[in-house]
N, CA, C and O atoms as a GROMACS GRO file, in nm:
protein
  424
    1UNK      N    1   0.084  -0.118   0.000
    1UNK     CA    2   0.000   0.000   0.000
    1UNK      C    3   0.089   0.124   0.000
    1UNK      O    4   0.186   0.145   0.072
    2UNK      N    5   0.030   0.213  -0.107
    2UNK     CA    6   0.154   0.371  -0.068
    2UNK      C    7   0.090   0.427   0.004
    2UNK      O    8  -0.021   0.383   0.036
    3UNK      N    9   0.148   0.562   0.062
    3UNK     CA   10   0.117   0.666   0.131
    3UNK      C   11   0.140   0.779   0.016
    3UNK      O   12   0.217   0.773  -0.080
    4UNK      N   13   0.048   0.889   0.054
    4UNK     CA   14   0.020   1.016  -0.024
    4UNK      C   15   0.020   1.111   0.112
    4UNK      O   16  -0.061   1.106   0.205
    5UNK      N   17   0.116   1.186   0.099
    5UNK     CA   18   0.145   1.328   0.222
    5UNK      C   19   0.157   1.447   0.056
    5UNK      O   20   0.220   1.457  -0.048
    6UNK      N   21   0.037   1.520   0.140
    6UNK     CA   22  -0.008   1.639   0.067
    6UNK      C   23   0.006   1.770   0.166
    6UNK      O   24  -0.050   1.807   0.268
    7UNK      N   25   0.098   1.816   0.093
    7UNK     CA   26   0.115   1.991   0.158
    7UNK      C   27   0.083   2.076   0.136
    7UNK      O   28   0.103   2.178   0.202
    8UNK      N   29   0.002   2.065   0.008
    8UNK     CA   30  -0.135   2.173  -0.020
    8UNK      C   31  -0.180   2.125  -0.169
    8UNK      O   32  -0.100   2.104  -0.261
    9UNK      N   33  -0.284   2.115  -0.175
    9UNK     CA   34  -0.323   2.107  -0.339
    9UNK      C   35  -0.256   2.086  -0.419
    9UNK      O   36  -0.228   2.194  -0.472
   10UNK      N   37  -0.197   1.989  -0.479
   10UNK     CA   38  -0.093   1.999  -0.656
   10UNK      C   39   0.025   2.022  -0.562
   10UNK      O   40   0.120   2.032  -0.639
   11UNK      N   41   0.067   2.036  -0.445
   11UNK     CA   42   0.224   2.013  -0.384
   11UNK      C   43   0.156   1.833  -0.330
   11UNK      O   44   0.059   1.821  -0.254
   12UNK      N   45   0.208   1.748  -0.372
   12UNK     CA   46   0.201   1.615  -0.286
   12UNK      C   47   0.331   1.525  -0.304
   12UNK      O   48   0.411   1.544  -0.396
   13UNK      N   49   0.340   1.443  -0.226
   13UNK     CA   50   0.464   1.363  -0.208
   13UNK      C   51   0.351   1.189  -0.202
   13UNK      O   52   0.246   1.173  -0.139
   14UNK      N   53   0.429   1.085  -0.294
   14UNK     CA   54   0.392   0.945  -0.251
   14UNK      C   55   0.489   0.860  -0.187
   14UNK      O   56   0.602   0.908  -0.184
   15UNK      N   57   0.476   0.763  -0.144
   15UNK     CA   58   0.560   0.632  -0.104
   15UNK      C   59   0.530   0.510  -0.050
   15UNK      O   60   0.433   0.476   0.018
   16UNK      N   61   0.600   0.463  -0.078
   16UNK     CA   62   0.531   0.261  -0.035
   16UNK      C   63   0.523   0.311   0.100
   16UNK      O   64   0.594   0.394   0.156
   17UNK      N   65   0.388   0.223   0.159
   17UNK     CA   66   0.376   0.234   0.306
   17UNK      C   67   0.482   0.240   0.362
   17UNK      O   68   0.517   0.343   0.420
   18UNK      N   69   0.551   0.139   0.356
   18UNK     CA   70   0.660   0.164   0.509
   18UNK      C   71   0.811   0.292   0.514
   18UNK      O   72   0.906   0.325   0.585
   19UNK      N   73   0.760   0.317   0.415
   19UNK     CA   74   0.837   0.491   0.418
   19UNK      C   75   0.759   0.576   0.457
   19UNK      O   76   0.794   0.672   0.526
   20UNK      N   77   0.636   0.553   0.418
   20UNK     CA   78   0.524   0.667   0.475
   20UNK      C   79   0.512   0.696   0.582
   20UNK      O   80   0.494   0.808   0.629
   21UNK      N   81   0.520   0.582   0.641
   21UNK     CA   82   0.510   0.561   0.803
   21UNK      C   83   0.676   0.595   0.872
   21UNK      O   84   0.686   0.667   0.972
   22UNK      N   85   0.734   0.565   0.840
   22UNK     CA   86   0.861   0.606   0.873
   22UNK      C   87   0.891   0.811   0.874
   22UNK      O   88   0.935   0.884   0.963
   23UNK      N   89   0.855   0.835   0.768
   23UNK     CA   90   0.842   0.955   0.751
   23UNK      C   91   0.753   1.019   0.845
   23UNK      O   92   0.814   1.098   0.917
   24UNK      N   93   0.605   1.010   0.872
   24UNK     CA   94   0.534   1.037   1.007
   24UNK      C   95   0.616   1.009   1.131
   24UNK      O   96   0.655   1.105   1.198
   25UNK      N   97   0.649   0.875   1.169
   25UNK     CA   98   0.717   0.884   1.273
   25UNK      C   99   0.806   0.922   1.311
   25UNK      O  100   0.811   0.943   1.433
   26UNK      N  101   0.929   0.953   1.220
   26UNK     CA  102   0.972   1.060   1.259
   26UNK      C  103   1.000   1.186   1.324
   26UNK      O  104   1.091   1.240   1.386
   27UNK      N  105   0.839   1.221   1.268
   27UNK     CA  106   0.825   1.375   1.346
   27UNK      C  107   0.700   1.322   1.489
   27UNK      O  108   0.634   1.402   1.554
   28UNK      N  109   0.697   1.223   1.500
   28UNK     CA  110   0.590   1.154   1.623
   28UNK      C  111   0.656   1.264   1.742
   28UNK      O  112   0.607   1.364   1.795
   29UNK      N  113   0.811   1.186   1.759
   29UNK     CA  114   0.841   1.216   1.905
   29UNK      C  115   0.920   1.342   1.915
   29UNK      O  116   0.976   1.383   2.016
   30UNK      N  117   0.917   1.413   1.763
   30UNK     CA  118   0.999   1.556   1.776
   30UNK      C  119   0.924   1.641   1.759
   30UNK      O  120   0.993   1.743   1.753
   31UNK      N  121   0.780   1.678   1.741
   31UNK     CA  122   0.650   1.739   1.740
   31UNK      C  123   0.629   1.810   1.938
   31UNK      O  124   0.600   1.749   2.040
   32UNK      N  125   0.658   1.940   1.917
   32UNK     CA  126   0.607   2.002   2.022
   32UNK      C  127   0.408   2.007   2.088
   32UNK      O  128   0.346   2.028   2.192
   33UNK      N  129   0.386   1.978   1.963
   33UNK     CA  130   0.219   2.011   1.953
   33UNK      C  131   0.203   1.861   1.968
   33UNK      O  132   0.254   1.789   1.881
   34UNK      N  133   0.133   1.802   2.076
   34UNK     CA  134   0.103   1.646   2.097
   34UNK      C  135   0.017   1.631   2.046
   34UNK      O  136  -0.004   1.518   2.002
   35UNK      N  137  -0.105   1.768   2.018
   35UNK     CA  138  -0.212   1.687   1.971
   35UNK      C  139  -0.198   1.670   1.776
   35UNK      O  140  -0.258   1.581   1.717
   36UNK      N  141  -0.140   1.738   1.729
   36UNK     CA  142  -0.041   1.678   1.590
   36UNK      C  143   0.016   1.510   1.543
   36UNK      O  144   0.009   1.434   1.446
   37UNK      N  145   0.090   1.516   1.718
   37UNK     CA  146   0.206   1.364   1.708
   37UNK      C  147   0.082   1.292   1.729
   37UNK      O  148   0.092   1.175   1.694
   38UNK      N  149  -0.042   1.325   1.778
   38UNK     CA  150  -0.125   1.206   1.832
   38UNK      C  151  -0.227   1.159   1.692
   38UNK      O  152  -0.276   1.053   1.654
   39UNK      N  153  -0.226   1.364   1.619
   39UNK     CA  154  -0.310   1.248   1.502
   39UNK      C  155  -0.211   1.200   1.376
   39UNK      O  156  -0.254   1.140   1.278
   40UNK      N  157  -0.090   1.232   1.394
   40UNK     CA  158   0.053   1.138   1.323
   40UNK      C  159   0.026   0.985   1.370
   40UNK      O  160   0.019   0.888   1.295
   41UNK      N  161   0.012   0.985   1.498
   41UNK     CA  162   0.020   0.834   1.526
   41UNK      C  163  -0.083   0.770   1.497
   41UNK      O  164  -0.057   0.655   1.460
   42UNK      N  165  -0.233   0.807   1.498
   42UNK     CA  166  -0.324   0.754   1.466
   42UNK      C  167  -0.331   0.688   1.338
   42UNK      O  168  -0.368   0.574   1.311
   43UNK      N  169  -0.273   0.816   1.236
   43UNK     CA  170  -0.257   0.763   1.031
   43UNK      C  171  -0.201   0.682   1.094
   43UNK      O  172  -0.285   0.631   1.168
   44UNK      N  173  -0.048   0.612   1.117
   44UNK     CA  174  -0.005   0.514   1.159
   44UNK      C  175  -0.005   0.396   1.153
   44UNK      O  176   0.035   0.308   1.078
   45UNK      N  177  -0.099   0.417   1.316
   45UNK     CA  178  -0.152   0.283   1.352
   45UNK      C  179  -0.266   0.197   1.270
   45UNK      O  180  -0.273   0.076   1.250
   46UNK      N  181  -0.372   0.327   1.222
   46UNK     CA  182  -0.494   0.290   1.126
   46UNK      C  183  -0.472   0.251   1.025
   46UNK      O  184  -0.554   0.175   0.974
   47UNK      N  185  -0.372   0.280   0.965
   47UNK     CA  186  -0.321   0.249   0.818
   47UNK      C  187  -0.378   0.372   0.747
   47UNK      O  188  -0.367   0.366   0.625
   48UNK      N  189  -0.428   0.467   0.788
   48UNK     CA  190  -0.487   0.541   0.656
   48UNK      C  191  -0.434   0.546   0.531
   48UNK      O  192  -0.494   0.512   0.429
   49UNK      N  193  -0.263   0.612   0.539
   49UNK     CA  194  -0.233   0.563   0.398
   49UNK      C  195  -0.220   0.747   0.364
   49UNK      O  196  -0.136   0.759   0.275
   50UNK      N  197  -0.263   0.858   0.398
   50UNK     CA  198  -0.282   0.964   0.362
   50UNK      C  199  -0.237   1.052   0.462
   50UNK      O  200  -0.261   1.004   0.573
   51UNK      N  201  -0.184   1.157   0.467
   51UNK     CA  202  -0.182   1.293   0.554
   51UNK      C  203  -0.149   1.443   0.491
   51UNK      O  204  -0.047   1.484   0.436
   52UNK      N  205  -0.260   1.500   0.517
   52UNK     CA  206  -0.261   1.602   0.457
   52UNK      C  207  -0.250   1.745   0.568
   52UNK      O  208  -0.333   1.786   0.649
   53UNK      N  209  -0.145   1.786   0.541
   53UNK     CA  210  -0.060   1.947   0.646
   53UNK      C  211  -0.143   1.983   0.700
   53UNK      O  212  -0.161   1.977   0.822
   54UNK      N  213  -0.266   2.064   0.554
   54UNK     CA  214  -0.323   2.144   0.619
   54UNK      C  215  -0.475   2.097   0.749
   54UNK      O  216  -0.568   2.168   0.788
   55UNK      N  217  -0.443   1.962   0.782
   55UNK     CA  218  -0.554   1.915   0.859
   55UNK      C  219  -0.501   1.970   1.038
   55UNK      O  220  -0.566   1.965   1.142
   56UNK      N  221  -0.358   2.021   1.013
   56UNK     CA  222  -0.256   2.036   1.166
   56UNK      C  223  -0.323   2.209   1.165
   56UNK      O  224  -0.393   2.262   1.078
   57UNK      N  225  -0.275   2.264   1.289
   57UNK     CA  226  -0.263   2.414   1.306
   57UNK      C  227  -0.184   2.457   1.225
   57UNK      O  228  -0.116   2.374   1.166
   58UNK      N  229  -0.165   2.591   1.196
   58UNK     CA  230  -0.034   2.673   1.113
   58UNK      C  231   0.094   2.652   1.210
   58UNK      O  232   0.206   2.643   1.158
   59UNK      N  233   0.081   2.645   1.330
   59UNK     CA  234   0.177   2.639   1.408
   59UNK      C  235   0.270   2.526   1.429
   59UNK      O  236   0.388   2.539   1.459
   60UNK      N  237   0.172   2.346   1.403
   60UNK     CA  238   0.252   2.233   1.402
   60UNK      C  239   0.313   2.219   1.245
   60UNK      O  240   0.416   2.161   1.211
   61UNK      N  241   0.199   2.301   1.149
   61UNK     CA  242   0.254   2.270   1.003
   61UNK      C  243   0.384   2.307   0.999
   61UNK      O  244   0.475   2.224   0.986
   62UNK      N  245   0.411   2.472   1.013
   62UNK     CA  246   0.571   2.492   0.996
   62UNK      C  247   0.639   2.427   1.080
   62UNK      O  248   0.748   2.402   1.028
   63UNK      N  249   0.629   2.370   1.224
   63UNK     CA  250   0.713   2.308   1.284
   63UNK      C  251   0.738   2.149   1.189
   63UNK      O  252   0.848   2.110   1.149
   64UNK      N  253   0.591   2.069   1.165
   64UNK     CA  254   0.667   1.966   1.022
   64UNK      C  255   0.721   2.019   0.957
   64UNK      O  256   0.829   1.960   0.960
   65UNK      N  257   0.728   2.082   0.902
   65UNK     CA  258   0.834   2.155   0.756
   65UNK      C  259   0.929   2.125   0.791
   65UNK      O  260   0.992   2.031   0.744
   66UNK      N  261   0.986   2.232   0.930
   66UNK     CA  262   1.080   2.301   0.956
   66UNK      C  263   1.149   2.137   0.983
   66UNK      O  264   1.259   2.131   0.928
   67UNK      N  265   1.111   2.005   1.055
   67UNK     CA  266   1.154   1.913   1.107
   67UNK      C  267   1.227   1.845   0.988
   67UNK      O  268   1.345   1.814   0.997
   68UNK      N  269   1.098   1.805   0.790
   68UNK     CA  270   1.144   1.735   0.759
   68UNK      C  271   1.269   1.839   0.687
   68UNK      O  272   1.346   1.779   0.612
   69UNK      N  273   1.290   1.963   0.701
   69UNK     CA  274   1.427   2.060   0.610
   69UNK      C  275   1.520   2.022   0.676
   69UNK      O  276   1.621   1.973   0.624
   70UNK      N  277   1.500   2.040   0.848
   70UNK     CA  278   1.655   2.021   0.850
   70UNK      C  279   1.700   1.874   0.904
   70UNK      O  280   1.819   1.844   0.913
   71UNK      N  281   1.615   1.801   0.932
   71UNK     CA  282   1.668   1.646   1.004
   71UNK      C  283   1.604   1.525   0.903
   71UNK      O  284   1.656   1.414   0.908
   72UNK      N  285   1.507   1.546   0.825
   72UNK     CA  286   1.444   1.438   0.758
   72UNK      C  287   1.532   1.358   0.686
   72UNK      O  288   1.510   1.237   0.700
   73UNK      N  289   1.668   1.400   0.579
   73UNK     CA  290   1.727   1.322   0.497
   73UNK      C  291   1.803   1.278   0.559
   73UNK      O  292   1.831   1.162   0.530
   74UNK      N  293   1.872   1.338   0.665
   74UNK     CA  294   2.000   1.285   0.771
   74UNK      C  295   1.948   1.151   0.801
   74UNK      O  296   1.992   1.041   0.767
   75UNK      N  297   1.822   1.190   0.887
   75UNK     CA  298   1.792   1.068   0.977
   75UNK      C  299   1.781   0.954   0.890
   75UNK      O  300   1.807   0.839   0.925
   76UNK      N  301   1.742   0.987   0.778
   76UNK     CA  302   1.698   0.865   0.668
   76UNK      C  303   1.896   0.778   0.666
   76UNK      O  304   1.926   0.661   0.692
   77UNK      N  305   1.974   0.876   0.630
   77UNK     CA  306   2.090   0.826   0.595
   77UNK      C  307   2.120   0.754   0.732
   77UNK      O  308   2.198   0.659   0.725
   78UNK      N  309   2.075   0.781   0.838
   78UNK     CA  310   2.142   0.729   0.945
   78UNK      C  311   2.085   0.609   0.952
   78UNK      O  312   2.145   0.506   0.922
   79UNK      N  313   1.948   0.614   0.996
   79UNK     CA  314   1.859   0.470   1.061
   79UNK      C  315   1.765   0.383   0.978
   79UNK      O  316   1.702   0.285   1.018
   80UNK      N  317   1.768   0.446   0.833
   80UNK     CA  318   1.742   0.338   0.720
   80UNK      C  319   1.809   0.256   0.716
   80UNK      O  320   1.926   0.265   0.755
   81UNK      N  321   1.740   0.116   0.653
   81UNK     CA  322   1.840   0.003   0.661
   81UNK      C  323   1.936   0.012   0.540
   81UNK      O  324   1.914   0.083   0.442
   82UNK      N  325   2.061  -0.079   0.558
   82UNK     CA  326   2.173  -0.081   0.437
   82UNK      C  327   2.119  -0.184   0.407
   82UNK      O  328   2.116  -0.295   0.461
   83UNK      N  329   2.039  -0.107   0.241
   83UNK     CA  330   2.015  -0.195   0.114
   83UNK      C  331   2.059  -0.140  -0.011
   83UNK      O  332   2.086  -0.023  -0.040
   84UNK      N  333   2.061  -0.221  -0.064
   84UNK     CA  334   2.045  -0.134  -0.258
   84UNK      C  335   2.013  -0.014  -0.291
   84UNK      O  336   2.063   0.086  -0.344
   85UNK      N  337   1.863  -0.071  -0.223
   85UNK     CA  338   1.806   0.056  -0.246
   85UNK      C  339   1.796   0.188  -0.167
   85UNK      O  340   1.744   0.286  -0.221
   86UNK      N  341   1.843   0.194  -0.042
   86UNK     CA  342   1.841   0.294   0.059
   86UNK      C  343   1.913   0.476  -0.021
   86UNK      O  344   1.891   0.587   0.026
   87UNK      N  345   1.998   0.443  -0.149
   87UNK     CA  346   2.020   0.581  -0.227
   87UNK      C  347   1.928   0.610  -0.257
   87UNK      O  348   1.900   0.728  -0.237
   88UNK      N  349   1.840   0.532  -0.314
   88UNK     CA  350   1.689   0.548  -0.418
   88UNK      C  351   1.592   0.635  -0.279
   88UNK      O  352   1.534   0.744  -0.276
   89UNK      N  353   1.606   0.551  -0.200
   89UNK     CA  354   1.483   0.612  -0.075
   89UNK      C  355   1.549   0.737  -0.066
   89UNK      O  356   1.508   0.835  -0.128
   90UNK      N  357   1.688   0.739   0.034
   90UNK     CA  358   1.712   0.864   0.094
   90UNK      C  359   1.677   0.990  -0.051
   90UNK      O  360   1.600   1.083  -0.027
   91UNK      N  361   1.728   0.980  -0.166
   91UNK     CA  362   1.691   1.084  -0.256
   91UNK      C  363   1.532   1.105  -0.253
   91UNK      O  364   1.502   1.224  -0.261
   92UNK      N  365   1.414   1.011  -0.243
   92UNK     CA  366   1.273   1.019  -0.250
   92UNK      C  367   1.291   1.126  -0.137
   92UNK      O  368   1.265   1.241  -0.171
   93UNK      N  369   1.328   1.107  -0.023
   93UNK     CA  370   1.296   1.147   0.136
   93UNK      C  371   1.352   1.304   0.043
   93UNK      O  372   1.251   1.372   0.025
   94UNK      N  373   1.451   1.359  -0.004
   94UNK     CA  374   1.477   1.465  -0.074
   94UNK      C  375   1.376   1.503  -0.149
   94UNK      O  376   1.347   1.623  -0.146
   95UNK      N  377   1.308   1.422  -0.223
   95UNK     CA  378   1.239   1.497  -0.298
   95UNK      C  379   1.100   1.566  -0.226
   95UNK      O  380   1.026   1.647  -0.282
   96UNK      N  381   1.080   1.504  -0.065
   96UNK     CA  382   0.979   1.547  -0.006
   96UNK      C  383   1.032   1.707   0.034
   96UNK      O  384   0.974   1.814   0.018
   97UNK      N  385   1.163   1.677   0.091
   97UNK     CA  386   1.204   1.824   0.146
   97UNK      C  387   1.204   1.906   0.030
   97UNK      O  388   1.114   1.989   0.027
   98UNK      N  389   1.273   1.904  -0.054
   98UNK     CA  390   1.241   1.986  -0.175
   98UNK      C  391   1.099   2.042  -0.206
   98UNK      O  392   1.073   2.160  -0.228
   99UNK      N  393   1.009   1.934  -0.205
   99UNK     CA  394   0.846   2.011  -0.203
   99UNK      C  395   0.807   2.106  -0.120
   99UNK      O  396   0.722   2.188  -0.152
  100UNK      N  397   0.860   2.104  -0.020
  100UNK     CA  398   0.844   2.158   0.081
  100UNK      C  399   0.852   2.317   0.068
  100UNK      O  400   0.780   2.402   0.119
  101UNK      N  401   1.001   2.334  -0.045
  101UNK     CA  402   1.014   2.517  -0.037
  101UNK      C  403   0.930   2.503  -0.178
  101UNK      O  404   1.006   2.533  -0.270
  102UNK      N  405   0.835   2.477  -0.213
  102UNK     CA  406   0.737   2.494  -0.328
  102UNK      C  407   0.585   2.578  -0.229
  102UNK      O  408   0.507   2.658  -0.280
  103UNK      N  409   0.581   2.544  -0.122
  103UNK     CA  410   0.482   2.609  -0.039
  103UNK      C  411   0.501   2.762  -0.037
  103UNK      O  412   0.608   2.822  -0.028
  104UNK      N  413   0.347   2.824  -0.050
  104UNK     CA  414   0.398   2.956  -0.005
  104UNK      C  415   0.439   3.044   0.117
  104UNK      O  416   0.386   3.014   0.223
  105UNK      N  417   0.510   3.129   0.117
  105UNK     CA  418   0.584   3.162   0.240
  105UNK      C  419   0.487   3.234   0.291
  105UNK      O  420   0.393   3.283   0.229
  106UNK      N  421   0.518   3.243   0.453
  106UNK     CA  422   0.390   3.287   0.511
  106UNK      C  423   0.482   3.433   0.577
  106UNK      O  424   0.423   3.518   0.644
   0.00000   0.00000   0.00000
């Protein structure tokens, strides 16, 4: 199953579930706003499969941003597993941050 993380209309990012989920959890336990990490964990656990920014406050959205710009690809290089394919992922995990400065500035 993929995941679809949408950051506004015509900005969206896909990926096989278990990147999707990896990517949410990520920002689970580095999310100041709990009630954010709580509905992060819920897609999760439910499988939804979808998360879309603007469902957070303006306040947890830029804090996701701000999480996957500066720690999202690192962490990928660090605690992804060593496979083949882990160049292929960590560049996807790039192409999310990259979407990211496609949003308009507030």
């Amino acid at each position: 199953m993929a995941g679809l993380i949408v950051l506004r209309p015509g900005i969206d990012w896909t990926a096989t579930g278990g990147l999707f989920d990896w990517t949410l959890e990520f920002l689970v336990s580095r999310l100041s706003d709990r009630r954010a990490a709580e509905h992060l964990q819920e897609i999760i656990e439910n499988n939804l499969g979808s998360f879309w920014l603007q469902d957070l406050s303006p306040e947890a959205q830029r804090e996701v941003v701000a999480h996957w710009r500066t720690g999202l690809v690192a962490a990928g290089e660090e605690h992804l597993p060593e496979t083949n394919q882990k160049p292929d992922v960590v560049a996807h995990l790039r192409e999310l941050v990259a979407a990211t400065y496609r949003l308009p500035a507030e």
